[in-house]
N, C-alpha and C positions, 0 to 999 in steps of 0.2 A: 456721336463724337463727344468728346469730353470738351466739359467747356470751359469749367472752373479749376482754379489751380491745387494741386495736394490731395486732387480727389483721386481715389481707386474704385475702378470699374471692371467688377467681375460677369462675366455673363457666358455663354455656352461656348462662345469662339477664346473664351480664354481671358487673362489679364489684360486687362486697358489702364494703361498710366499716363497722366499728362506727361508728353515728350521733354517737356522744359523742365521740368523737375529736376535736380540734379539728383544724384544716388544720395542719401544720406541714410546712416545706421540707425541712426538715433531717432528717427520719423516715424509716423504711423503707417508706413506707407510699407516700410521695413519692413514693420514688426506682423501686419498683416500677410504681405509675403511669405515671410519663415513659418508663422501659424500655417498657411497651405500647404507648403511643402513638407511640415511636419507631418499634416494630416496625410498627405500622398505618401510617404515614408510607411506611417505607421499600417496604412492601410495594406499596403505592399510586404509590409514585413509580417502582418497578421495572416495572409494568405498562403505567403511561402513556410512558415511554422506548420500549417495544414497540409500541405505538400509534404513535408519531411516525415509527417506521420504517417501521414498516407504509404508512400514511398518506404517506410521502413517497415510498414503492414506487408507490404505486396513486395517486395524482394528479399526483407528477411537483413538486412544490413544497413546501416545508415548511410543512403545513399547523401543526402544531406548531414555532413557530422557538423556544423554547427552555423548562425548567420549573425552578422555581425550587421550595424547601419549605424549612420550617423549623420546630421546637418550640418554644413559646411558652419565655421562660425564668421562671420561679418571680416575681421580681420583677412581671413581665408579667400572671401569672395572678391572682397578690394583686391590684395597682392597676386590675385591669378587675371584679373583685370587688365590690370595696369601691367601684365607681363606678356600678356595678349594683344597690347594697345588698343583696348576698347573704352570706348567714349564711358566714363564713369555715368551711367543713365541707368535707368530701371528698364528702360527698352533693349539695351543691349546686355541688361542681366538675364532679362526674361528671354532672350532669343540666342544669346552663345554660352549661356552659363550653365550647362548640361546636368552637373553634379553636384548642385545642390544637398536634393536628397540624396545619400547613397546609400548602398547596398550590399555586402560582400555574403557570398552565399560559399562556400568551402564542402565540397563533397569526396568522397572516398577515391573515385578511380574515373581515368579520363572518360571512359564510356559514360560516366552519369553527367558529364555536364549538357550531353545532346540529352538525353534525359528531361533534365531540368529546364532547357533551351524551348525542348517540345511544350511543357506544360504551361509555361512562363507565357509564349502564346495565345495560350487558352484562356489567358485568364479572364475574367469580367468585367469589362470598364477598363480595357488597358488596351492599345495600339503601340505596337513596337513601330518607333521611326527612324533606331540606326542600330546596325550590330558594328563588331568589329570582334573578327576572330585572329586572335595573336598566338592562337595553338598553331594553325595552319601555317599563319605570318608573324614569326615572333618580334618584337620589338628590334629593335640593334643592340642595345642593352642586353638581349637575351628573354627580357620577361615573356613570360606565356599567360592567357588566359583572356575569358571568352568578357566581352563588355555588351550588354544592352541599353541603349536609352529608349524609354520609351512613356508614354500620356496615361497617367493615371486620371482617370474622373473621377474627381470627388465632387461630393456634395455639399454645395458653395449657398446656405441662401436658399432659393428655391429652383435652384436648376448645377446642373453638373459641370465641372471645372475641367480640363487636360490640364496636369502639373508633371512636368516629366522629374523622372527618377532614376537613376542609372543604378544597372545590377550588374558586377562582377560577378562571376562564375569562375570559381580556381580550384583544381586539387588540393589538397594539404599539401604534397610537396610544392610546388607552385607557390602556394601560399608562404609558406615556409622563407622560397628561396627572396620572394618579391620585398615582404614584407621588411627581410634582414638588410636586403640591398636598398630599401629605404631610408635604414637606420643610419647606416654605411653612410650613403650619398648626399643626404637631407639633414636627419635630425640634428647633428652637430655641424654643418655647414662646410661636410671637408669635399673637396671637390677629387674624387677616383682619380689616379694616375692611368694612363692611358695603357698600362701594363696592369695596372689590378683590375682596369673594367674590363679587359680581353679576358682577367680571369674570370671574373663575374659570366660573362657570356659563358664561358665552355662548362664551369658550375651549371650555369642555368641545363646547358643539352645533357649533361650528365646526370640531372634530376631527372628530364626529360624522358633517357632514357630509363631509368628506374622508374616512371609510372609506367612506360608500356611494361615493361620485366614483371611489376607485379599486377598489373593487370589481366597479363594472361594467364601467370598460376591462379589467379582467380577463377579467371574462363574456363580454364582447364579444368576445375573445381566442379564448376556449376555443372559443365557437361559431362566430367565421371557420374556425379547425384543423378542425372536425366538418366544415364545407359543404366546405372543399376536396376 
């Protein structure tokens, strides 16, 4: 147990912070934090780069066209807090605050995100401990696209860390639609009319249906190449 105040205690089972600490940006307590989840980031995003090559060896198209990450900044992690109503503590950053590290992974056609979903699995020093597939079940919104949270160990010191990290998995058109309907609803604070965001929704199934449309001339593609 931790016994003294302001200390951070990493060890195999994970982050240990004195509970009475409050959350503060500006501590060391912070800035060691965001150092891990950088490392868990960077590590995650060094893998999946080897994937994409991989991946574009063996099928011949980029099945990954491109991957984006980034670390939540301090600002960010407060205002989704406090919108959550979570105790401003380092215990409940470290145990509901999923997306820290993030991830956006963007590939060609919706067959490669099971794809990518598969390998993501495999990887080394990683446990997935939540999916949520919004292909299947799309948001109300309309947005689509596949989320992983899942325990990177890194190497903390002289033993290994779980730093979870979330990976988006999206089409381009997905990405395309999510990204604009952010722009839309967020960046400038304007709140959708209840008649633009029903449009937003039928956009979204009309992109929808344009990844199956060309997915299958795809298919269709690969299987004349096979018969010939």
């Amino acid at each position: 147990m931790i016994k003294r105040e302001n200390i951070l205690e990493v060890n195999k089972t994970g982050i240990l912070i004195n509970s009475l600490i409050p959350l503060n940006t500006k501590n060391k307590e912070f800035s060691t934090l965001m150092e891990l989840y950088d490392k868990a980031r960077s590590d995650i995003l060094e893998k999946l780069n080897i994937i994409k090559e991989y991946f574009k060896e063996i099928y011949e198209y980029d099945v990954i066209n491109h991957i984006t990450s980034r670390i939540k900044t301090p600002e960010s992690i407060l205002k989704k807090m406090q919108k959550k109503h979570y105790e401003l503590t380092y215990k409940d950053l470290i145990e509901n605050i999923n997306d820290i590290a993030g991830i956006r992974v963007i590939c060609t056609f919706k067959d490669d995100i099971l794809k990518i979903r598969k390998i993501i699995g495999k990887m080394p020093n990683v446990r997935i401990i939540k999916e949520k597939d919004y292909i299947k079940n799309p948001k109300k919104s309309g947005y689509m696209g596949y989320h992983i949270i899942l325990e990177n160990y890194i190497k903390y010191d002289d033993t290994y860390v779980p730093i979870k990290v979330e990976i988006q998995i999206r089409t381009m058109a997905m990405d395309f639609w999510a990204t604009t309907e952010h722009k839309i609803k967020y960046k400038k604070n304007h709140k959708l009319s209840t008649k633009n965001s029903k449009k937003m929704e039928i956009y979204a199934k009309i992109i929808n249906i344009l990844d199956d449309k060309i997915m299958k001339i795809y298919q269709k593609q690969v299987k004349e190449k096979i018969e010939k």
